[in-house]
C-alpha positions in Angstrom: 0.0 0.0 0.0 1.7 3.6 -0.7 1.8 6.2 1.3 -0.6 8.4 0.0 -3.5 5.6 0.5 -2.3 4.7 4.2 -2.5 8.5 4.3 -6.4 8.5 3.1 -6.9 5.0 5.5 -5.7 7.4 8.4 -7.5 10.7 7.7 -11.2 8.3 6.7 -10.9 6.7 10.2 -10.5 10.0 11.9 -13.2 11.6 9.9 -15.9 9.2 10.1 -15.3 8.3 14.0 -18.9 8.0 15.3 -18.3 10.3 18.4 -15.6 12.6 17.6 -15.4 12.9 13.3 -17.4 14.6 10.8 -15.5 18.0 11.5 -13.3 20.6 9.9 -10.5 20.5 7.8 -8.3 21.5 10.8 -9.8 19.8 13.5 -9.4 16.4 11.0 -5.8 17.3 10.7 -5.4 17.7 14.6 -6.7 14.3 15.1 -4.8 12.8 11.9 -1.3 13.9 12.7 -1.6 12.3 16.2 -1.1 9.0 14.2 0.7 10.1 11.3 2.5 13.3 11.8 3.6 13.1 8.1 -0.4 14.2 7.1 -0.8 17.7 5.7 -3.1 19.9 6.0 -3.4 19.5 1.5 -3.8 15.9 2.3 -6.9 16.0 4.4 -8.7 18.7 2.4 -7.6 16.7 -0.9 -10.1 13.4 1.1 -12.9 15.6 2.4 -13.3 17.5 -1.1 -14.1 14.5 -2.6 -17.0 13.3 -0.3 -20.4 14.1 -1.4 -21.8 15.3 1.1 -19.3 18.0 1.3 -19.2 19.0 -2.5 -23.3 19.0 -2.5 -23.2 21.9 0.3 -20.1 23.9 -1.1 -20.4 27.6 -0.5 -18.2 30.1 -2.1 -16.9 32.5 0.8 -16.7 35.4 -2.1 -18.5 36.6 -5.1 -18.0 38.3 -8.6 -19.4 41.6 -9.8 -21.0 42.0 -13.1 -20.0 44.2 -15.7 -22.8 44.9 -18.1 -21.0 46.3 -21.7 -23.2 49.0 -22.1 -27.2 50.3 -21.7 -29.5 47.7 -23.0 -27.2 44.9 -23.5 -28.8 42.7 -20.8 -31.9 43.0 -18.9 -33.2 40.9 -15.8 -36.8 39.8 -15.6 -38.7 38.5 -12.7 -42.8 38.1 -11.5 -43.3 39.1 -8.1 -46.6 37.6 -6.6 -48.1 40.5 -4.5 -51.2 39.1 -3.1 -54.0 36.9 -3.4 -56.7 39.0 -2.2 -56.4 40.8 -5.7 -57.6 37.4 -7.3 -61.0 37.3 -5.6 -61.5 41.0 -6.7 -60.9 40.3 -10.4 -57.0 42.2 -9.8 -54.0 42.2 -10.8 -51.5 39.5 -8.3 -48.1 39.6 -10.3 -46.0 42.4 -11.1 -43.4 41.3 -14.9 -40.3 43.3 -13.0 -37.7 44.1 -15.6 -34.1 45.9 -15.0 -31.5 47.4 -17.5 -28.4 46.1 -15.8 -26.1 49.2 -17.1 -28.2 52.4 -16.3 -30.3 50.8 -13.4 -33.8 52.0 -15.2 -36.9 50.1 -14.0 -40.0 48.8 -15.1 -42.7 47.0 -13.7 -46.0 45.7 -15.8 -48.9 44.7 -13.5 -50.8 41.0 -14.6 -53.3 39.0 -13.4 -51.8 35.7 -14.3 -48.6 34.1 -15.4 -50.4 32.9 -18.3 -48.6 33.5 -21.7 -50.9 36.2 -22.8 -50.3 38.5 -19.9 -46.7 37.6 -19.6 -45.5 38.5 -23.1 -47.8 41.2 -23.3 -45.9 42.8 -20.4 -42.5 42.1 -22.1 -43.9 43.9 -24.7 -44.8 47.1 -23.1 -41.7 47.1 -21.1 -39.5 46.9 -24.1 -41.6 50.2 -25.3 -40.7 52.3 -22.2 -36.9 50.3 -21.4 -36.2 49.2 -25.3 -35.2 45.9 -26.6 -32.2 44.0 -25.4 -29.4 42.4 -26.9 -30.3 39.4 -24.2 -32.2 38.8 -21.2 -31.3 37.0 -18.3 -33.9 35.3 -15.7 -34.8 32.6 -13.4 -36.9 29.5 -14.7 -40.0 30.8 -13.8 -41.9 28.7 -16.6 -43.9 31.1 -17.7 -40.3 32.4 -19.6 -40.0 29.2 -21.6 -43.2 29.0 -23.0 -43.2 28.9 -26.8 -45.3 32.4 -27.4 -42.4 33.7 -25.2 -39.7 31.9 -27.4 -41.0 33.2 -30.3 -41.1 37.0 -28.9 -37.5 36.5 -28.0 -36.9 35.3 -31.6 -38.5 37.7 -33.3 -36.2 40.8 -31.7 -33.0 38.8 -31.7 -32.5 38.3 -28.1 -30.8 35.8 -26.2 -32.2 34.1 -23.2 -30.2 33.4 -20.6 -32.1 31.4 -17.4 -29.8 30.5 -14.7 -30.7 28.2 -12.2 -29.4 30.4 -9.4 -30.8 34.2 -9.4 -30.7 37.1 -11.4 -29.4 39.2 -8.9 -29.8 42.6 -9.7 -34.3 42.0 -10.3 -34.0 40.3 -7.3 -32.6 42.7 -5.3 -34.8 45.3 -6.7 -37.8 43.5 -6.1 -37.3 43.2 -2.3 -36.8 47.1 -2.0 -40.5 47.5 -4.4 -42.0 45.3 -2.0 -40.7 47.3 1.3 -42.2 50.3 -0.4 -45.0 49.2 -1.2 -46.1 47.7 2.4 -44.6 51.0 3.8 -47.3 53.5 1.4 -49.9 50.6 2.0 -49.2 50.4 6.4 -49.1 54.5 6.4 -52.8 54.6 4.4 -54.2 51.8 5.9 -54.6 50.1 2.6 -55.3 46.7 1.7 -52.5 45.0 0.0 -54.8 44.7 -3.7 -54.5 48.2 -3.6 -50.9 48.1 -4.5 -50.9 48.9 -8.3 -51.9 52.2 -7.4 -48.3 53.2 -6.4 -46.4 51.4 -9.0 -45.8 54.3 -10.8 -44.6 56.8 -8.1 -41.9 54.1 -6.8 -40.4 53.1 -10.2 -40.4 57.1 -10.9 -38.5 57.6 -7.4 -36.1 54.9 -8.3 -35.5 56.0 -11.8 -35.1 59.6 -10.6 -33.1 58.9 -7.6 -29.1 58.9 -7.1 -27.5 55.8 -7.5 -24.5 55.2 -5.6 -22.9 52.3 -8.2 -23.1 54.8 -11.0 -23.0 57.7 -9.2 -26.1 59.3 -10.7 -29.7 58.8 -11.6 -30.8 55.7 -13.9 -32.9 58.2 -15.7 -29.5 60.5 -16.2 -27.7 57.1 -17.2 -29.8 57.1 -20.2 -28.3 59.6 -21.8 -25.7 58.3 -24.7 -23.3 61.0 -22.9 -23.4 59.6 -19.9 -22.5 56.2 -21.0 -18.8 56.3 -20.7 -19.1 57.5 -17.0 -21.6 54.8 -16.0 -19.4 52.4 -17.1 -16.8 54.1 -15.4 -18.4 53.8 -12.5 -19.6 50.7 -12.4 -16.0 49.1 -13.0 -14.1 51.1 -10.0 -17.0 49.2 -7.8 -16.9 45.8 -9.3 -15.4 42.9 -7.0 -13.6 40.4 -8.5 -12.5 38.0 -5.7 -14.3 34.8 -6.7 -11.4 32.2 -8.5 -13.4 29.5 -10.4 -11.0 26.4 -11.5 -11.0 26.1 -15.0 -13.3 23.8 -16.4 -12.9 21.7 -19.6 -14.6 19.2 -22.0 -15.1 15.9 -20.2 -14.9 17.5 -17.0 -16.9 16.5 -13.8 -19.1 18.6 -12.4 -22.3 19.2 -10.0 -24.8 21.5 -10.7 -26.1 23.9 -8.8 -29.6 23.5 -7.0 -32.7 26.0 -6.6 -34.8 25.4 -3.7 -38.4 25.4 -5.4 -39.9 24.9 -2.1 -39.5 26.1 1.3 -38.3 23.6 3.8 -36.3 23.6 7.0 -33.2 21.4 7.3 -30.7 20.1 5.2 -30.9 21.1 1.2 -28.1 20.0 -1.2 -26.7 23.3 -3.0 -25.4 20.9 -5.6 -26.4 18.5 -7.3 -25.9 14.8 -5.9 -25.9 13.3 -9.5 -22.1 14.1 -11.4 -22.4 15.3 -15.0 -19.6 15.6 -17.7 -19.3 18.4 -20.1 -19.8 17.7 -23.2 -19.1 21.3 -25.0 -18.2 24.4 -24.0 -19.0 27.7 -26.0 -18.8 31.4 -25.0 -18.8 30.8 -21.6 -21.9 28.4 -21.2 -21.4 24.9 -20.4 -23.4 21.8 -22.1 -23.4 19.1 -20.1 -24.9 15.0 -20.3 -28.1 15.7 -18.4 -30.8 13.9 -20.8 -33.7 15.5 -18.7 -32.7 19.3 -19.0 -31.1 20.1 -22.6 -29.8 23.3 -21.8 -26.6 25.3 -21.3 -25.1 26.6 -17.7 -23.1 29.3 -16.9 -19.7 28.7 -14.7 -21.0 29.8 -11.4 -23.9 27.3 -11.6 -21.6 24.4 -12.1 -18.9 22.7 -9.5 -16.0 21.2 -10.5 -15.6 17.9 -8.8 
């Protein structure tokens, strides 16, 4: 047996003692070196990294900025559900919430379902007032990958991004709508179908307002003028701390996991099932899942 293995033998016992394993990196090592002082602290991460139960509930300690390339390259989409009393009065319960990434500029559409019909008609009038895209990233809600949608998307040449994760930026915006919404509805006394009513003056407040990332108003980031700043400004904020391994073709990875459903408890981040890449092209990853033909971007996979 070489040493490496008798190594493994050493740090596995330690690890998966009943009463005194299943610990940290460094409290594994502690234990380890006690029988073999030749084990390194490399040696021990190198075992636990390749448990599954480890790589399913990986968490990256940093994150990434993102740098859109200019106004209406990408956009971010999301439905907000904002209450079902609306429904028994015949109301509108979803707000189509849709962000330019690069000058900030919101708009929310107001529907009654997330049928097709309402959902592309809102797309529709928010590319009026925003534009149209050169892509649009979102969730899987599945009212985005209905064919009507598909076909909208065609038609104006956009690309569809849906990540399994978030889009980040609608996301964000949505929770501050929603905290000014309850505040104008709590100060009135209004019930919470009543909400439509002050779409308007929030998204105007927001789109009027100073932003501190680009160090003006979305409304002023509009302005073709303005576009070198914004960018400008955007970049001197940008974090770039995340390091993702390089992945390749025939590579192992996991992918990452959206909770669909709220639960309490343990919830795998990752995927429990390895995939291989199979192709690789301008940064989105095909891999050998025959139940979900599509492509993932490299923070949704984990290289294993």
């Amino acid at each position: 047996m070489s040493d490496l293995s008798e190594r493994e033998k050493i740090i596995k016992q330690v690890y998966e003692n009943v009463k005194t394993g299943y610990r940290s990196i460094n409290t594994t090592l502690e234990q380890a070196k006690k029988i073999n002082s030749l084990i390194t602290y490399n040696d021990v991460k190198s075992y636990l990294d390749k448990l599954q139960h480890r790589q399913t509930q990986f968490v990256y300690k940093s994150y990434n900025s993102y740098v859109s390339k200019h106004a209406l390259f990408d956009m971010e989409i999301d439905l907000i559900d904002m209450t079902e009393e609306a429904v028994k009065k015949d109301g509108y319960r979803y707000g189509f919430v849709a962000i330019d990434t690069f000058t900030k500029m919101v708009n929310i559409q107001p529907i009654k379902s997330k049928l097709p019909d309402d959902v592309i008609y809102a797309m529709e009038e928010v590319f009026k007032i925003l534009g149209i895209p050169k892509q649009i990233y979102s969730d899987q809600e599945g009212s985005f990958t209905n064919a009507g949608f598909v076909r909208l998307m065609n038609k104006h040449k956009i690309k569809h991004i849906m990540t399994v994760g978030s889009a980040h930026f609608v996301e964000n915006y949505n929770r501050q709508f929603k905290e000014n919404i309850q505040t104008r509805l709590n100060a009135m006394k209004l019930s919470r179908d009543k909400w439509i009513e002050h779409i308007k003056y929030i998204v105007d407040n927001h789109n009027n307002s100073y932003h501190s990332v680009i160090q003006m108003t979305p409304k002023e980031a509009t302005k073709k003028s303005n576009h070198f700043l914004v960018k400008w400004n955007i970049l001197s904020k940008a974090i770039h701390e995340r390091k993702y391994p390089k992945i390749s073709v025939s590579d192992n990875v996991r992918v990452l996991q959206k909770k669909t459903v709220k639960t309490k408890g343990y919830f795998p981040k990752w995927s429990e099932t390895v995939y291989k890449v199979i192709a690789i092209n301008d940064g989105n990853y095909l891999i050998n899942d025959p139940n979900k033909r599509k492509t993932y971007r490299r923070h949704e996979l984990l290289k294993v």
